[in-house]
N, C-alpha and C positions, 0 to 999 in steps of 0.2 A: 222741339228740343230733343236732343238724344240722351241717352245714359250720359255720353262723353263728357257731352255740353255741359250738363247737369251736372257733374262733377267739377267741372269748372266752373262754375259760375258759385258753385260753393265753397271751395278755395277760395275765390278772388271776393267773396262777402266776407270767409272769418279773414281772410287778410283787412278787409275795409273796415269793416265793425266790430271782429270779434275777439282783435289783436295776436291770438294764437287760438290752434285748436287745444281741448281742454287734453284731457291725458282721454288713453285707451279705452283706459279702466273706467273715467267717470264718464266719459258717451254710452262706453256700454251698458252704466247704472242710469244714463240717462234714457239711453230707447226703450228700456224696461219704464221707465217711467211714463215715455210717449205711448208704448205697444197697452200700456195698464187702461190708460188715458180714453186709448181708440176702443179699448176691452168695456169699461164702464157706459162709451154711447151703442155700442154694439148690443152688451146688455139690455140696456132700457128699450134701445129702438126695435129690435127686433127677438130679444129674448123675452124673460117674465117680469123683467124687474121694471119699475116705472120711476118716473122723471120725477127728481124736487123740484121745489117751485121755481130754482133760478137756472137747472139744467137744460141743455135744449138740443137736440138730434141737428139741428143745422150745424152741429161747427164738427160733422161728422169727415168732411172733406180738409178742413182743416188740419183736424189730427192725422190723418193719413197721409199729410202733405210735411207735416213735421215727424212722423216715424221716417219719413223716405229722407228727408235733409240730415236726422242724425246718423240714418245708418251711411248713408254718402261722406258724412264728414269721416265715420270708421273705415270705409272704402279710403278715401285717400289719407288717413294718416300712417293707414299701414299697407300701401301701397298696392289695394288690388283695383285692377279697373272692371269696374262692373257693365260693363259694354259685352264686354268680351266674356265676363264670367254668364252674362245674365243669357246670353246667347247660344253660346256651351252647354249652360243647364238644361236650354229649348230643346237641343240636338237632343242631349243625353234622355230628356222624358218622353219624346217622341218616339225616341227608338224602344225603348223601353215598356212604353204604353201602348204603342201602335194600339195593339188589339185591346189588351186590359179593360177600359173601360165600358169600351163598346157588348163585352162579353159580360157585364155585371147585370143582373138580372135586378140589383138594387135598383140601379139608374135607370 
C-alpha cells in the first residue's frame, strides 16, 4: 500500500464509520494522545520504566499503526498529500545529510 492509498482508504473509513473527520484541532489533541500512548510502551519496553500488571509491549505496533491513521486523517482534512510531502522530505535529508552522519564519530 502506498502513502496515496493509505490516505484513501482513510477517507473512505471516516466516510463509512466515522461519519465526519472530527475538527483540526481535536486530531491534533488526539495524536498527542496516540504519540503519549506509543511514549508510555516505548518507555517500559525499552527505557527504565516497567510494565503494570495489565500493560504489555505487544500492542507496540498497534500504537504506531494508530499515530499514522490520525496523523493521515490531518493530512487530508487539510489537504496535504503525504506521498508527495513524505518523498520531498527524502530528497531534502539526503541532500543535506549526504556526508553528516557518516562524518559523526558518535555513530
Amino acid at each position: 500500500m502506498t502513502i496515496a492509498d493509505a490516505q484513501k482508504n482513510v477517507d473512505a473509513w471516516i466516510k463509512d464509520y466515522g461519519v465526519r473527520y472530527f475538527s483540526e484541532l481535536t486530531n491534533t489533541a488526539v495524536l498527542m494522545e496516540e504519540v503519549g500512548e506509543l511514549a508510555r510502551i516505548m518507555a517500559r519496553k525499552y527505557g527504565d520504566q516497567s510494565f503494570k500488571k495489565n500493560e504489555s509491549a505487544d500492542k507496540l505496533g498497534e500504537e504506531m499503526a494508530d499515530v499514522l491513521f490520525v496523523l493521515i486523517c490531518l493530512a487530508n482534512q487539510t489537504g496535504v498529500d503525504l506521498q508527495k510531502e513524505f518523498t520531498e522530505s527524502l530528497t531534502r535529508k539526503a541532500a543535506r545529510d549526504k556526508d553528516r552522519h557518516h562524518n559523526n564519530p558518535k555513530l
